[in-house]
Every structure is written in C-alpha cells, then in structure tokens.
Backbone bond lengths (Angstrom), bond angles and torsions (degrees), N, CA, C in turn:
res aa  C-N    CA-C-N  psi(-1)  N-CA   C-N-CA  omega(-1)  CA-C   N-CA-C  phi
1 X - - - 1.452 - - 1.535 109.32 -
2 X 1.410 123.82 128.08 1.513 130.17 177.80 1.659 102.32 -77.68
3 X 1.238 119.86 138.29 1.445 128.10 139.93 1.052 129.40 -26.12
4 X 1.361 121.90 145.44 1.704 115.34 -175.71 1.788 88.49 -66.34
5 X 1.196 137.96 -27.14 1.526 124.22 -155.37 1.754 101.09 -86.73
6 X 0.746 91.05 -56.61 1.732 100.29 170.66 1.536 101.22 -55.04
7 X 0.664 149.56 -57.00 1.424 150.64 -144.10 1.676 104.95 -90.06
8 X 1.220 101.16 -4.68 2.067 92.77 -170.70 1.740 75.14 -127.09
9 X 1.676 131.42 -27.99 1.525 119.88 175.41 2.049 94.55 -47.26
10 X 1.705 110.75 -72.10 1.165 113.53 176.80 1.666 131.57 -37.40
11 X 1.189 109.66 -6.31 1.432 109.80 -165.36 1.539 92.74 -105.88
12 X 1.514 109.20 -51.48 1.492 112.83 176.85 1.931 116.23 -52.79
13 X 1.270 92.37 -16.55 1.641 97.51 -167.08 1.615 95.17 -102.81
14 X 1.063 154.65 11.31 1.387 173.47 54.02 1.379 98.54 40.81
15 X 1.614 107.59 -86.34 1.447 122.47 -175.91 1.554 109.17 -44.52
16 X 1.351 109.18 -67.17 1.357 121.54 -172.52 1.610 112.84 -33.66
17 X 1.366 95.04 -57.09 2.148 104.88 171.53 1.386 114.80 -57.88
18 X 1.508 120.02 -39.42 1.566 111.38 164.11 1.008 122.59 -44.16
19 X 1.972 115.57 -59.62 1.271 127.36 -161.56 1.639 92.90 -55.96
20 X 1.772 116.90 -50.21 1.063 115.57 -147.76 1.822 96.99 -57.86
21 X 1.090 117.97 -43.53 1.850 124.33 -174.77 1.212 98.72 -55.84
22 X 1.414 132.64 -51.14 1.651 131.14 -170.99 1.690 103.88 -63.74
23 X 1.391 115.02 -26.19 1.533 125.45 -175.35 1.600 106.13 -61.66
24 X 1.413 92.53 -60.06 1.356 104.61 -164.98 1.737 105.11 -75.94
25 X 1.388 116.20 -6.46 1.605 115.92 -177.42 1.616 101.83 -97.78
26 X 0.981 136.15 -22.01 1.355 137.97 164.42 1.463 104.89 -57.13
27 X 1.520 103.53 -68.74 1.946 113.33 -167.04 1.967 90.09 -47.01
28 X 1.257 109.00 -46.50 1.516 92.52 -162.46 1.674 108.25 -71.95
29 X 1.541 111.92 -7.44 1.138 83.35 175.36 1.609 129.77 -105.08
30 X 1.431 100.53 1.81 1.195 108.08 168.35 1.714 118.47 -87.60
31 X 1.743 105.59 -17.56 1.908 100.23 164.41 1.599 112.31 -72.51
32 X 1.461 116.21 -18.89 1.506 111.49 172.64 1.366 117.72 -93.50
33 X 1.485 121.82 16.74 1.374 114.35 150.26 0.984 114.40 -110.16
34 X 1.519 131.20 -30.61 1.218 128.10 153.59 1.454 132.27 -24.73
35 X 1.352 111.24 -55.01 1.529 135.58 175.84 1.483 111.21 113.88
36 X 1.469 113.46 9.57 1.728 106.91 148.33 1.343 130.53 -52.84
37 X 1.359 140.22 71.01 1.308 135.71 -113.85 1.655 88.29 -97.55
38 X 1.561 115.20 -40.58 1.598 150.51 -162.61 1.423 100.58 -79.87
39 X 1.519 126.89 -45.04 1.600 132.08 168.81 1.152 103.69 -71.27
40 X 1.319 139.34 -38.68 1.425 140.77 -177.42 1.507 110.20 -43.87
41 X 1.624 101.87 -71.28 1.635 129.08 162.03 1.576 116.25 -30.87
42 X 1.567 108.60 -55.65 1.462 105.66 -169.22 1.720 98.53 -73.33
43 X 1.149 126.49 -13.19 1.386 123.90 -161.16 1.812 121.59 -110.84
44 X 1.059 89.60 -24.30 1.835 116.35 158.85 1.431 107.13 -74.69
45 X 1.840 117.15 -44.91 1.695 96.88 168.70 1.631 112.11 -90.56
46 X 1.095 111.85 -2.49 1.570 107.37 168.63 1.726 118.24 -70.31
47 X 1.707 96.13 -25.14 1.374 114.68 -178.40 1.524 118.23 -53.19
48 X 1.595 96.54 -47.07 1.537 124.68 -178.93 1.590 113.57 -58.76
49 X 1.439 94.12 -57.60 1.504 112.45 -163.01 1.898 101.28 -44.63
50 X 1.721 96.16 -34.79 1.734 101.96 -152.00 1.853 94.61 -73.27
51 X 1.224 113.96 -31.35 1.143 153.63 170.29 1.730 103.40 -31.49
52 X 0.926 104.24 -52.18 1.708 115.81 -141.71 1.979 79.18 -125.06
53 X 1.320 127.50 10.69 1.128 116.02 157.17 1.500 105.48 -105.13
54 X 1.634 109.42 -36.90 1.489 112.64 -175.29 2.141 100.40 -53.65
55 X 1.146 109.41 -55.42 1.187 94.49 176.49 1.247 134.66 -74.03
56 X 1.411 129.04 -13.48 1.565 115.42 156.68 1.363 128.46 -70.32
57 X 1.650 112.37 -6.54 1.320 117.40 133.87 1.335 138.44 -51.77
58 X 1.375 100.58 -52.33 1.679 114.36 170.85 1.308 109.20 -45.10
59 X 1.092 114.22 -47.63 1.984 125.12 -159.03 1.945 88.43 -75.53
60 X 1.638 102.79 -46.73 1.837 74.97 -160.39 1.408 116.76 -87.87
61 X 1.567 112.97 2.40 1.125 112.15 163.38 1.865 122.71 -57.37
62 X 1.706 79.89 -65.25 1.688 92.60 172.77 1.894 106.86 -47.94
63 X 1.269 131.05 -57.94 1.253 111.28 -169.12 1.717 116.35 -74.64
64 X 1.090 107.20 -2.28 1.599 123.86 171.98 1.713 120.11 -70.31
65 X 1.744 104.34 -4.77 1.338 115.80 -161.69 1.811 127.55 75.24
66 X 1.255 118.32 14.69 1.384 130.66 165.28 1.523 124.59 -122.66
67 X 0.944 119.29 148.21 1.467 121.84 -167.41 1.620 101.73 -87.36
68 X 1.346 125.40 145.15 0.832 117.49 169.18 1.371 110.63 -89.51
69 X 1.892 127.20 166.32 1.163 126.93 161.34 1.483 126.82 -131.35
70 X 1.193 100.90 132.84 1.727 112.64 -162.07 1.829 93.18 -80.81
71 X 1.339 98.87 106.28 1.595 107.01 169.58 1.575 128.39 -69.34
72 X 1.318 130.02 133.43 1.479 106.79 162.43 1.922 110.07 -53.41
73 X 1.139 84.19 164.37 1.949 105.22 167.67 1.155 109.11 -113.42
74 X 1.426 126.59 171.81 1.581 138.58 -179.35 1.527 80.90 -114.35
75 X 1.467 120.34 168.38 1.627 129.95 -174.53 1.223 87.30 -80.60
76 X 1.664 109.73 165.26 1.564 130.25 159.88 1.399 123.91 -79.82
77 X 1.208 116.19 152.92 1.378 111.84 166.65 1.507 101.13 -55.45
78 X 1.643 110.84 140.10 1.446 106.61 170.84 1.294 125.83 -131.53
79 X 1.594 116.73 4.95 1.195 140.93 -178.29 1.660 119.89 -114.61
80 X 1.404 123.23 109.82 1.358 119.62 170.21 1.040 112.70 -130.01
81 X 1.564 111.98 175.03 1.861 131.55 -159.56 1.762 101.47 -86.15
82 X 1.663 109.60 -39.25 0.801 130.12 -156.42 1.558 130.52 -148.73
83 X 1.599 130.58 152.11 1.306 137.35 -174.12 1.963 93.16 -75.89
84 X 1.519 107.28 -28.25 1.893 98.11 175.06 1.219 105.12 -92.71
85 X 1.068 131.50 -11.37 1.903 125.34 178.06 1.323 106.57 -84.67
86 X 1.522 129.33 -29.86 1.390 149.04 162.98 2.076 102.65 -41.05
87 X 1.609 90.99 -75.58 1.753 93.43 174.63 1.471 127.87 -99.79
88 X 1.516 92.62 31.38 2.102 94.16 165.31 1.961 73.81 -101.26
89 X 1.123 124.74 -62.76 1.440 121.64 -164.19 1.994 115.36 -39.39
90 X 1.149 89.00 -35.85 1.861 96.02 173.27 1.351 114.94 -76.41
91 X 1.961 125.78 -54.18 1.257 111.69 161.71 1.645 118.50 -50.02
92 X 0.970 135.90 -32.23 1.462 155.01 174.22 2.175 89.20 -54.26
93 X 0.973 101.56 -91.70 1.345 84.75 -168.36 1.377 126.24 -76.97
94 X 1.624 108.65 5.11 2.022 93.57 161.93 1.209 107.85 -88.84
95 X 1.666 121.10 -15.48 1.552 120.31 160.85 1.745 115.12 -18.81
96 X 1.504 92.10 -74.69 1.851 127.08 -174.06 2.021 93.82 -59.56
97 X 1.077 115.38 -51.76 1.679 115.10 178.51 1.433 97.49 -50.49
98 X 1.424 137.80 -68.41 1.079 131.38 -172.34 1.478 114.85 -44.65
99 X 1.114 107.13 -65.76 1.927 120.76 -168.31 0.971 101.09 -57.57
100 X 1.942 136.01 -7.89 1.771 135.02 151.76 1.155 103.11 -43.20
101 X 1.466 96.78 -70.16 1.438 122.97 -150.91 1.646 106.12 -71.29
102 X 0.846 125.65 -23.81 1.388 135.59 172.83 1.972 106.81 -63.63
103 X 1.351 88.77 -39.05 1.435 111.28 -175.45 1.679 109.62 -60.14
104 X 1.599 96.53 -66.33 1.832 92.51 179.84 1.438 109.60 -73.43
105 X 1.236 124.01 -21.21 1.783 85.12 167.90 1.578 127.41 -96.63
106 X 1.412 106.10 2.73 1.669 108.43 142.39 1.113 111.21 -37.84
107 X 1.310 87.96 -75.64 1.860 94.08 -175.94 1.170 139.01 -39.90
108 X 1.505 104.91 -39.98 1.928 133.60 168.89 1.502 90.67 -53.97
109 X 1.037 117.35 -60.78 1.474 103.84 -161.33 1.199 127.51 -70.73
110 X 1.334 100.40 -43.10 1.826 114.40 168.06 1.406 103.93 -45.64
111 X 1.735 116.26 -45.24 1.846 103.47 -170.49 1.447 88.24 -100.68
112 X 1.462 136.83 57.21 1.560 103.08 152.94 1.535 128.51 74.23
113 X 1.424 102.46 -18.05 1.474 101.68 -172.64 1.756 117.68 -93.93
114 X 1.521 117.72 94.06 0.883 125.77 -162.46 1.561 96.01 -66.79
115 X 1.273 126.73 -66.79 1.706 138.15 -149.06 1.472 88.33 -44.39
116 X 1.057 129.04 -51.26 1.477 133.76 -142.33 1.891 100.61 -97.69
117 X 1.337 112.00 -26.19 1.511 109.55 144.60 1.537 142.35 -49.74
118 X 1.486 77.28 -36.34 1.844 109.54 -178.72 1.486 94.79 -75.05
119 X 0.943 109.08 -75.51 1.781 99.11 -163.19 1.431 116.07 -63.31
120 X 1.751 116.88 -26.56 1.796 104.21 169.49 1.464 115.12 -78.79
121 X 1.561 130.47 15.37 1.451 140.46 172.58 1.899 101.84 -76.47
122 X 1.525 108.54 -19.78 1.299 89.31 167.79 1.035 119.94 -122.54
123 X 1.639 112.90 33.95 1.645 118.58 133.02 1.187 132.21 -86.51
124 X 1.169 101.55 -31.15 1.590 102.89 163.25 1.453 130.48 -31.06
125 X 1.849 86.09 -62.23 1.789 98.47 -174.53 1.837 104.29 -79.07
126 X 1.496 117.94 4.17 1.614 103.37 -170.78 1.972 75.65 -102.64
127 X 1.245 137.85 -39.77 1.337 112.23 172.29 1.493 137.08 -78.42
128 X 1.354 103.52 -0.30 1.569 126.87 152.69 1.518 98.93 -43.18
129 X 1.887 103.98 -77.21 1.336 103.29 -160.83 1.691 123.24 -89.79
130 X 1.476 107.66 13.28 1.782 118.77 157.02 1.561 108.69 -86.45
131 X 1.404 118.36 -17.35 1.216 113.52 -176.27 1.580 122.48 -85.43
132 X 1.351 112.86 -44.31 1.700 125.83 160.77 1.393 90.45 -68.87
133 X 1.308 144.21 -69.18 1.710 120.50 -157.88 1.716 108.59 -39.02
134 X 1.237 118.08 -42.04 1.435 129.56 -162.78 1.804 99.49 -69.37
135 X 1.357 87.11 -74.97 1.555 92.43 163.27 1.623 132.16 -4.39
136 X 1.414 94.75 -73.25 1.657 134.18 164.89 1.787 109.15 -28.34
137 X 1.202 82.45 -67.38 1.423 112.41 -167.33 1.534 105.93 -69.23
138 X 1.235 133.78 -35.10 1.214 142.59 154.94 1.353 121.86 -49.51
139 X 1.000 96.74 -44.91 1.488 108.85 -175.80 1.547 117.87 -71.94
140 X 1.343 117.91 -47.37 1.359 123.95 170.29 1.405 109.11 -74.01
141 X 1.373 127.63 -22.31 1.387 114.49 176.22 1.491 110.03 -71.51
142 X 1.771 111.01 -18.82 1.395 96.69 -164.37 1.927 94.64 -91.63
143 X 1.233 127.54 -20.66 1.273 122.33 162.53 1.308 127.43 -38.23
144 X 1.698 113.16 -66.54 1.744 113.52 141.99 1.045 135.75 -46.02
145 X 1.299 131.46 -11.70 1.445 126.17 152.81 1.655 101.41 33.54
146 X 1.402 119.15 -156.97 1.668 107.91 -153.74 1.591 104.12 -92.66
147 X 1.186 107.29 59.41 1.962 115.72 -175.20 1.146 83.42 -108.16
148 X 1.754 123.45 108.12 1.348 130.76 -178.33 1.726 100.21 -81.16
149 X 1.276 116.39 -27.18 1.825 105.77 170.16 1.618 109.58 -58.37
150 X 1.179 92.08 -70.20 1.758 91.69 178.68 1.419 127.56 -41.58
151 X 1.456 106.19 -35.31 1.297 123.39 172.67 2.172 114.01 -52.78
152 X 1.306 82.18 -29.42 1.765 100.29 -166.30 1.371 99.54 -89.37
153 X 0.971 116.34 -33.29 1.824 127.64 -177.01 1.226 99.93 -71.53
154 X 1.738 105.18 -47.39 1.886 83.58 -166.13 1.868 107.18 -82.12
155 X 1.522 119.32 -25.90 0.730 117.66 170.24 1.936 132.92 -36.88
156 X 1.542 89.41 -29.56 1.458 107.12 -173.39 1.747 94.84 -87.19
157 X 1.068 129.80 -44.15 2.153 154.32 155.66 1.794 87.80 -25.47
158 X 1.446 122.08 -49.48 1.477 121.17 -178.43 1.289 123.79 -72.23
159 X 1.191 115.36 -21.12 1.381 141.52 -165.97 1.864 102.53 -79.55
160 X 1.393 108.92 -72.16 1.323 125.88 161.97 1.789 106.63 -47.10
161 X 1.104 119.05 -35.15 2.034 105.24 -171.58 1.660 102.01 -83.44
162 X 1.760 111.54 -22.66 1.570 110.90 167.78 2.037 118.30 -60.24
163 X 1.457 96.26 -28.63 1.338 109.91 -155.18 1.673 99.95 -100.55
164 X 1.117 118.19 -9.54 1.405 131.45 -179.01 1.546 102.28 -93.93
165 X 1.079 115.50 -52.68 2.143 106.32 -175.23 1.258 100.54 -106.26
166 X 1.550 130.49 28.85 1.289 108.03 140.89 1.975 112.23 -139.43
C-alpha cells in the first residue's frame, strides 16, 4: 500500500507524462507543417514513448492498491520560431520531468518505501537518456546553424533516430 504522500507524488507524475505526450504531439505537429518531415517522425514516436510511460504508471499505481486518475491538461505550446526553439523547449522540460522524479524517490526514501524506489530507478535512467538525446540534438543543430542543406540532411538523421527506438 503507497502513502497518501507518495501516492498523490505518483498521480501528479501521471499528469506530467500526459502533458509530456500532448507536448511532444503539438511540436510534431507543427514540424509536419513546417516540412520537418524526419522531426515530425522522431517526435510523434517520442509522443508515444511519453505515453507508454504515463501508463506504466497507471498500472503500478492501480496494482499498488490506488486508483489511478486521468487528469485534464492545459493545451501545449504549438507554435515555434524554430527546429532549435522546438529542442531547447524539450531539454527545458525533461529538465522539470527529472527534478519530479528526483522528487519521489526522495520521498521513497525518506518514507521507507523501497518497491516504489525500485520501479522509479527506471525513470531515472529513461530521463538520463531523453536528456543527452536533446542535448545531442542541440548541439548538432547549433553546428548547422542556418545551412538549410544540412538542415535537410539532419532532418532526414531525425527520421532514422524515430525509426531506431521504436
């Protein structure tokens, strides 16, 4: 049985993975009108991924003896300047995803609750590796700088990193 404190940390961190899927489903839909065809791709399965974390939350709440609850969201930003204002805005908010998650297993530990330490240890390491991808990705965008070929190349480089982790 979770703690009332743990148990509303988990519920809030529920929401957060929605928002985060609705985040990432906006950005993709403004790189597929744009004509980021490859950011679109990487960001529609990033959409999923956030997706398919919100519910293995869902599941261990519910088998934890608490119900989970499906929150409304506020809309996403859905308008940007840019393919780098797009992924400073994602390192920007798995920043805030982490410092959750950092949060409940403070908390786990402070109350004793190992199981529930145990299972957010592999959020940790999945925002480990959203945090360098972004990074990454920042970084080479700022190499291309305004070289609209290169820009198209790597765009197609995005295409392949959607099609690779899922």
């Amino acid at each position: 049985m979770l703690s009332k404190n743990i148990e509303q940390l988990l519920q809030d961190q529920v929401k957060k993975e929605a928002s985060s899927s609705q985040t990432y489903l906006a950005m993709a839909c403004w790189a597929d009108t744009k004509g980021f065809e490859g950011a679109a791709d990487f960001l529609y399965a990033h959409s999923d991924e956030e997706r398919e974390h919100m519910l293995k939350l869902i599941k261990f709440l519910n088998e934890r003896g608490s119900q989970a609850t499906v929150a409304a969201l506020d809309a996403p930003k859905k308008d940007f300047n840019s393919l780098m204002e797009v992924f400073k805005s994602i390192l920007e908010h798995e920043i805030v995803v982490t410092e959750s998650i950092n949060n409940i297993i403070t908390n786990c530990l402070a109350g004793n609750d190992h199981l529930t330490n145990n299972f957010m240890q592999w959020y940790m390491n999945e925002q480990m590796e959203e945090e360098q991808l972004a990074r990454s990705i920042i970084d080479k965008l700022e190499m291309i700088g305004s070289d609209t070929g290169s820009l198209y190349l790597f765009d197609k480089e995005l295409a392949g990193l959607a099609s690779a982790e899922h």
